[in-house]
C-alpha positions in Angstrom: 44.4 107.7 80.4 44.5 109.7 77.5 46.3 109.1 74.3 49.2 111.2 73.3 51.0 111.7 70.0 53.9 109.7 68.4 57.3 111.2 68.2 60.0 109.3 66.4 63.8 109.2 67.6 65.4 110.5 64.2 68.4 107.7 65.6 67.0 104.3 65.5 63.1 104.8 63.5 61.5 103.8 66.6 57.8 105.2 67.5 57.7 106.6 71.2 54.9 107.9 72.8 52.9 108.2 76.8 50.6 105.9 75.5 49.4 104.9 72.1 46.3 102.1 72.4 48.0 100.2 69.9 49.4 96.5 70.0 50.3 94.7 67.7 52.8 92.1 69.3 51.3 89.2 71.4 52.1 89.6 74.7 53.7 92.9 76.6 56.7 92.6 79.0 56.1 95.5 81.0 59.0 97.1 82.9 58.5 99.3 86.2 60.0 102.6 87.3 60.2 103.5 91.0 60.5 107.0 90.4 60.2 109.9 87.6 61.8 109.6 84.1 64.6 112.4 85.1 65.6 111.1 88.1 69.6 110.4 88.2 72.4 109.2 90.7 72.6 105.1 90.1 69.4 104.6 87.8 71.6 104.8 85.0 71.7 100.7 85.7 68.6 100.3 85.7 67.8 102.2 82.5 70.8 99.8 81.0 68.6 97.1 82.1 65.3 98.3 80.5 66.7 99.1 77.7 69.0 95.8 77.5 65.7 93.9 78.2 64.1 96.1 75.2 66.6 95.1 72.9 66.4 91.0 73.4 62.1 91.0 73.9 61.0 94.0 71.6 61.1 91.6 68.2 58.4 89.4 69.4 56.6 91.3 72.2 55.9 94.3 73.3 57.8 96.2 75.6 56.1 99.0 78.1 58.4 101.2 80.7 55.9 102.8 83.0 56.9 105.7 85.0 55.0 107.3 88.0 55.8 110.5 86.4 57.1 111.3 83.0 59.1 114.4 81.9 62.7 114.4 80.3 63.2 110.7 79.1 66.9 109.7 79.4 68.6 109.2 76.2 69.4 105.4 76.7 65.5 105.3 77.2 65.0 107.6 73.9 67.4 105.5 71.9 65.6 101.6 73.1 63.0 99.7 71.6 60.3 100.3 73.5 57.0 102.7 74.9 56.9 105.2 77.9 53.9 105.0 79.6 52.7 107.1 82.7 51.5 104.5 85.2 52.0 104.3 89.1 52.6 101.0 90.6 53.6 102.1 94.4 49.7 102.7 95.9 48.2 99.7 98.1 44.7 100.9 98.3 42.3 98.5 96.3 41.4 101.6 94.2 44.9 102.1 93.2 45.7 98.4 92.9 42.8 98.3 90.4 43.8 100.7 88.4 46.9 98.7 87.9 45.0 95.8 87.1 42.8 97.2 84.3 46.0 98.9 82.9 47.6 95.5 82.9 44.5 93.7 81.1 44.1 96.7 79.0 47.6 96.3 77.9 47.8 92.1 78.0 51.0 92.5 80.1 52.4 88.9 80.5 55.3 90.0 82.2 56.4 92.5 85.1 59.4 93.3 85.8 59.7 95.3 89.2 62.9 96.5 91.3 63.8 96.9 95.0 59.9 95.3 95.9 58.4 92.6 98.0 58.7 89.4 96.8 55.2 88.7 98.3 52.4 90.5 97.9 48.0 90.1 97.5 48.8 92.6 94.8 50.3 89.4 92.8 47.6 87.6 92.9 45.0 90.3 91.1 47.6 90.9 88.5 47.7 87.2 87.5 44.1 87.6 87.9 44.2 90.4 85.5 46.6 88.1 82.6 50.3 88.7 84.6 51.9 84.6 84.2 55.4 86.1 85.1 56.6 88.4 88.0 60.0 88.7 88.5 61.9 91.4 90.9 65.6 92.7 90.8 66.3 93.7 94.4 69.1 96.4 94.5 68.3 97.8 98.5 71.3 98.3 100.4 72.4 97.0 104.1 72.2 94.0 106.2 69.0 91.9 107.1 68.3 89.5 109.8 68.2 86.3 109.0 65.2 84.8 110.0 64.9 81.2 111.6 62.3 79.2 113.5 58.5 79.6 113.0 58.7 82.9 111.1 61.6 81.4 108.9 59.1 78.5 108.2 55.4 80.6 107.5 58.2 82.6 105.3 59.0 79.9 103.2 55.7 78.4 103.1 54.0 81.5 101.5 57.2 81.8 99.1 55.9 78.5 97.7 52.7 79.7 96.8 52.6 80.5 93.2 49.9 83.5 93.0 51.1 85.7 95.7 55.3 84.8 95.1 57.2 86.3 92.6 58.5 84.0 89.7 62.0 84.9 90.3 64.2 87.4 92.2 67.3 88.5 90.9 70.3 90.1 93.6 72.5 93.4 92.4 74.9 91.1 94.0 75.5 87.5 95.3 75.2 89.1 99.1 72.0 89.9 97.8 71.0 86.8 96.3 72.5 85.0 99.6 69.7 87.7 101.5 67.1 86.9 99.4 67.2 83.3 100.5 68.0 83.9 104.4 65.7 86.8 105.0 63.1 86.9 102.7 62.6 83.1 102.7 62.8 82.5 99.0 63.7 79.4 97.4 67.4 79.2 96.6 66.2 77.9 93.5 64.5 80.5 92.2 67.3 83.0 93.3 69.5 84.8 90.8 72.2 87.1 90.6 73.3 89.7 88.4 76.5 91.0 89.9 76.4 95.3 89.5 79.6 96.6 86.8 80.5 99.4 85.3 80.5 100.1 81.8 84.2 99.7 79.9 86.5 102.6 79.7 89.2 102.8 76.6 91.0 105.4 77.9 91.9 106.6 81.1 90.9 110.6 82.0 94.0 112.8 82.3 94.1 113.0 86.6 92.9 116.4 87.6 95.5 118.2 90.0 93.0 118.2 92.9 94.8 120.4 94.8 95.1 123.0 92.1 91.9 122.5 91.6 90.4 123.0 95.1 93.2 125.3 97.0 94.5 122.2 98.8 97.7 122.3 99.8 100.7 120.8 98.3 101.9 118.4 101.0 98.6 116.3 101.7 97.6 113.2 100.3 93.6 113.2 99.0 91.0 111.1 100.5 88.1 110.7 97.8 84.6 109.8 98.3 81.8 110.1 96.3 78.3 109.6 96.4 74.9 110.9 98.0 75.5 113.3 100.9 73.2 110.9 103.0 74.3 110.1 106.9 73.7 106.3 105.7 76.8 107.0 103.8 79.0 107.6 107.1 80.5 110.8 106.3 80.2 111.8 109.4 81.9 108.7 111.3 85.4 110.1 108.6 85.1 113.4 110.0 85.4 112.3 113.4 88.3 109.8 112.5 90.2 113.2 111.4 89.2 115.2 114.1 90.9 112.0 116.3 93.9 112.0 114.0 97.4 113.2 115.3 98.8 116.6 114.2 101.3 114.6 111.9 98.5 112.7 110.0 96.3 115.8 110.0 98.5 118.2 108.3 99.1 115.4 105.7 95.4 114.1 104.5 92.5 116.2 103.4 89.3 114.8 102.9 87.6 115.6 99.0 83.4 114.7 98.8 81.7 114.7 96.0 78.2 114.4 95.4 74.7 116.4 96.9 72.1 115.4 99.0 69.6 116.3 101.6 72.5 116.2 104.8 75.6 118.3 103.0 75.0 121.0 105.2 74.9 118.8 107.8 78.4 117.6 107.4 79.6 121.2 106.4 78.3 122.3 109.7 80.0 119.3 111.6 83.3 119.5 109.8 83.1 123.2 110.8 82.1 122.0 114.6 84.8 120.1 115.2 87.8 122.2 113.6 88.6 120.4 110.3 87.3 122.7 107.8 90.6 123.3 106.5 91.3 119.6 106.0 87.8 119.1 104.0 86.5 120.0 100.3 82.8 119.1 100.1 82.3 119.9 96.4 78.7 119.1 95.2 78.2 117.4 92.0 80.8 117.1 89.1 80.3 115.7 85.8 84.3 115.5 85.8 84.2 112.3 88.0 86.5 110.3 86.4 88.9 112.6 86.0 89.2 113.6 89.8 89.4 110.1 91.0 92.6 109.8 88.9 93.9 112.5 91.1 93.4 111.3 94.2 95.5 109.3 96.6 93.6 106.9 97.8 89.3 106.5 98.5 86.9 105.3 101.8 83.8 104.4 102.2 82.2 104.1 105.2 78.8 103.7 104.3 76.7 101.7 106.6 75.7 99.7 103.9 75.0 98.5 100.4 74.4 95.3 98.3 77.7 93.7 99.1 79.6 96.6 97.4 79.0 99.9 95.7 79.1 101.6 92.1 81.4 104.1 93.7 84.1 101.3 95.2 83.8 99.9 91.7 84.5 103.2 90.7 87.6 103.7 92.9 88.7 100.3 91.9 89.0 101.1 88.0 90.9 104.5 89.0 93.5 102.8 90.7 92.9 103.2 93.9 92.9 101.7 97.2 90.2 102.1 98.8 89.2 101.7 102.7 86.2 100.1 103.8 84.5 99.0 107.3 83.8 95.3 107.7 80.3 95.0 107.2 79.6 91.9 104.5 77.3 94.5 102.8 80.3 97.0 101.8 83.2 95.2 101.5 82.4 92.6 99.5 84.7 94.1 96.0 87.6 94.7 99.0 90.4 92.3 99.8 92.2 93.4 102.2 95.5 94.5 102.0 95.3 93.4 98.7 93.2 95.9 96.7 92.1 97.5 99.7 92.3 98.0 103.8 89.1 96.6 105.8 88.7 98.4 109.3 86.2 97.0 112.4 83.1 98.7 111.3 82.2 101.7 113.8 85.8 101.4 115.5 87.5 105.2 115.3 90.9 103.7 116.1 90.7 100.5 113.7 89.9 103.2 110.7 92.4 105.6 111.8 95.1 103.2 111.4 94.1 102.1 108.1 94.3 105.3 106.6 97.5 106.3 108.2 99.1 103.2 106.7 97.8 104.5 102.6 98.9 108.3 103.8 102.2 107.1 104.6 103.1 104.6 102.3 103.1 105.5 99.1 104.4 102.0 98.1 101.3 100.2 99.2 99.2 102.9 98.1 100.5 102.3 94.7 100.6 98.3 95.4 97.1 98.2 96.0 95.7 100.6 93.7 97.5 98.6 90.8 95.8 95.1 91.8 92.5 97.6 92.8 92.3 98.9 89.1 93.5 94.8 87.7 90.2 93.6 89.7 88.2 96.2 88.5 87.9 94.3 85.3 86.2 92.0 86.2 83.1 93.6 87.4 81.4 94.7 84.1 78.4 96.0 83.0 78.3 93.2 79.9 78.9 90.5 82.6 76.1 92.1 84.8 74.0 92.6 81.4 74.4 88.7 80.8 74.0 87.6 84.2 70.2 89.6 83.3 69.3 87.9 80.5 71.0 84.2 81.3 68.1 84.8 84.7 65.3 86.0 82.7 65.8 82.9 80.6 66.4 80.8 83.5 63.2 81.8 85.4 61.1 82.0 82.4 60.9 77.8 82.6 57.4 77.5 80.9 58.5 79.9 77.9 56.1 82.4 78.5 57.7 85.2 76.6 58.9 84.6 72.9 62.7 85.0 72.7 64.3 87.7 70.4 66.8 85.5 67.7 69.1 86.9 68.5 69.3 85.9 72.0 73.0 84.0 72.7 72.4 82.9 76.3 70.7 79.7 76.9 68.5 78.7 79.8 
C-alpha cells in the first residue's frame, strides 16, 4: 500500500490521510467498514459510532477506519479524530486473510471493531496471532433466527468459549438482537451487550408538507407513509395487495405515499399498475425533505419482513407523531404497543392488516391518540442513549484494560 498525502480539515486541526506509516500512539483501535466511504441509507449510525468511538480512544491510541473502497468521506468522518485507510476485510482466502494480518501487525492494531460479522471465525485466531487481544462485533442484521437447541446448540456454545477463534464481545442494534445473539449464535449471555438504535434529537419540528399538494393526491384521502429501501424484504408488495382487497369505501379514502429507491421500485410500480391501484399510490424516490413529509402524513406501516426488533424508520414515524402499523413478527414490532402507539396485525394475514388500517383511516381520534403517545415514546430511543449504551459495552468487555481510556470518559465499567 502506498502512502498518500496529509490533508487537514480546516474545522477541528486534525491530519487525515489513506495511509500515512506513522504512529505515534501505543496501540491502534482499528474500526471496519463493510462497504465504500460514500455509501448512504442507515450508515449514518454507524459513522456516529466510529466517530463516537474516535472521540473517547483517539487521546491515547490510535484510531484507524478502514474502508474496502475510499472516495467521498462523509463529513462526520472528515470532522472525527481519526485515519482513513483503504483495507478490505470481507475475502476468506488465506491470501486475502494475510494481507489482513500483515496490515494489522504493520499497524499494531490491538483492537477491531467489526459490524454485522460472525462471531466465530479461524480468521480470529491469525489476527491475534498477528497482535489483535480484542475483537468485538456490533451485529445490526435484520429478521428472525432459529434458535438452536440440542447437539448443535451445545458444539455452538462450546466453540463460543474458546478464546482465539470467539469474539471478545458482541453488541445487539437492539435487545432482540442481543436476546439472538445468545439463542442462535450460541454466545455467552455474559459477554452479550446491547446498544439499543435512536435517532439523533430534533429542537424543532418541520413545518408538515401538504402531501397532497405536493403529489396531486386528492383532497379526501388520508396518507399512508412508508419509507425506506424499495426492497421486497420490506413488504411493499404484501400493502399493495391489502388495497387492492380493500372495499370501495376504504379505497377512495387512503392512498399509499413510498419513499425511498432501490433495486425492486419498478417492481412495485409495475404491480401497483397490475392490480388497478395506481391512482391510490405515490412511489416518490428519494427525498432529502423526509422529515417534513412524515409531518404530513396520516398515519405510517411497515410491513417489512424483518429488522432488529424495530427500525430507524418506525423510530422515525414515532417522533412525527404517528401511528404506525406493524405485522407481529418480534423483529419489527418491538418500538409498537399496540393500540397504544400503534396497531399490530398477524404477520402475512391480508384481512388482520386490512382492518387495522381501516380503524387509523377512520378514526381520526385514535389516529391522533396514538400518534401523540407514538411521538411521547419516541423520546426515549435516542441516539446519546444508543451512543452510551456503546461506550458503557466497550468498557464492559474491555475487562483486562487493553485499550487506554480517553479522560474524559464518564461511563464506568
Amino acid at each position: 500500500m502506498q502512502n498518500t498525502s496529509n490533508t487537514t480539515n480546516s474545522e477541528t486541526g486534525y491530519e487525515y490521510s489513506m495511509y500515512t506509516g506513522v504512529r505515534n500512539k501505543t496501540d491502534t483501535v482499528l474500526l471496519v467498514a463493510n462497504y465504500a466511504s460514500d455509501v448512504g441509507y442507515a450508515w449514518w449510525l454507524m459513522e456516529s459510532f466510529w466517530a463516537k468511538l474516535a472521540d473517547h480512544y483517539h487521546v491515547k491510541n490510535h484510531v484507524l477506519l478502514a474502508y474496502p473502497e475510499i472516495s467521498m468521506l462523509p463529513a462526520s468522518i472528515l470532522k472525527a479524530p481519526l485515519q482513513t485507510v483503504r483495507q478490505d476485510f470481507h475475502g476468506l482466502t488465506f491470501k486475502e486473510i494475510m494481507t489482513q494480518c500483515y496490515f494489522i501487525k504493520r499497524h499494531h492494531v490491538s483492537t477491531i471493531y467489526f459490524s454485522d460479522r460472525a462471531t466465530v471465525s479461524w480468521k480470529y485466531l491469525l489476527y491475534r496471532v498477528y497482535g489483535v487481544k480484542l475483537i468485538i462485533v456490533h451485529d445490526h442484521t435484520p429478521g428472525m433466527r432459529t434458535p438452536v437447541r440440542g447437539l448443535k446448540a451445545f458444539l455452538k456454545k462450546t466453540i463460543h468459549l474458546l478464546p482465539w477463534v470467539s469474539v471478545d464481545g458482541a453488541i445487539g442494534a437492539t435487545d432482540f438482537v442481543r436476546q439472538r445473539l445468545i439463542t442462535c449464535n450460541g454466545m455467552p449471555a455474559k459477554r452479550c451487550y446491547v446498544a439499543p438504535n435512536g435517532l439523533p434529537p430534533m429542537n424543532l419540528y418541520p413545518v408538515p408538507a401538504d402531501l397532497h399538494r405536493l403529489f396531486n393526491i386528492p383532497a379526501q384521502r388520508k396518507v399512508m407513509v412508508m419509507t425506506g429501501r424499495a426492497h421486497r424484504y420490506k413488504g411493499i408488495q404484501f400493502i399493495l395487495e391489502c388495497i387492492y382487497q380493500m372495499n370501495r369505501e376504504a379505497k377512495q379514502q387512503l392512498h399509499f405515499l413510498f419513499v425511498g429507491e432501490g433495486p425492486d421500485l419498478e417492481l412495485f410500480v409495475k404491480t401497483a399498475d397490475r392490480l388497478g391501484v395506481s391512482d391510490q399510490c405515490s412511489f416518490v424516490g428519494n427525498r432529502d425533505d423526509i422529515p417534513s413529509l412524515l409531518e404530513g402524513a396520516d398515519f405510517a406501516i411497515h410491513a417489512s419482513q424483518g429488522e432488529v426488533g424495530y427500525s430507524l424508520s418506525v423510530l422515525e414515524y414515532m417522533r412525527a407523531g404517528l401511528p404506525v402499523v406493524v405485522p407481529d413478527n418480534p423483529s419489527v414490532c418491538g418500538a409498537t404497543v399496540h393500540e397504544l402507539t400503534g396497531m399490530i396485525y398477524a404477520e402475512g394475514n391480508i384481512l388482520s392488516a386490512i382492518s387495522m388500517i381501516d380503524k387509523l383511516v377512520f378514526d381520526e381520534n385514535l389516529r391522533k391518540d396514538l400518534g401523540a403517545r407514538a411521538r411521547n415514546k419516541a423520546q426515549q430511543y435516542s441516539l446519546q442513549a444508543t451512543h452510551e449504551g456503546l461506550l458503557g459495552a466497550f468498557e464492559k468487555i474491555d475487562r483486562k484494560k487493553i485499550l487506554t481510556k480517553g479522560e474524559e470518559s464518564v461511563i464506568s465499567g
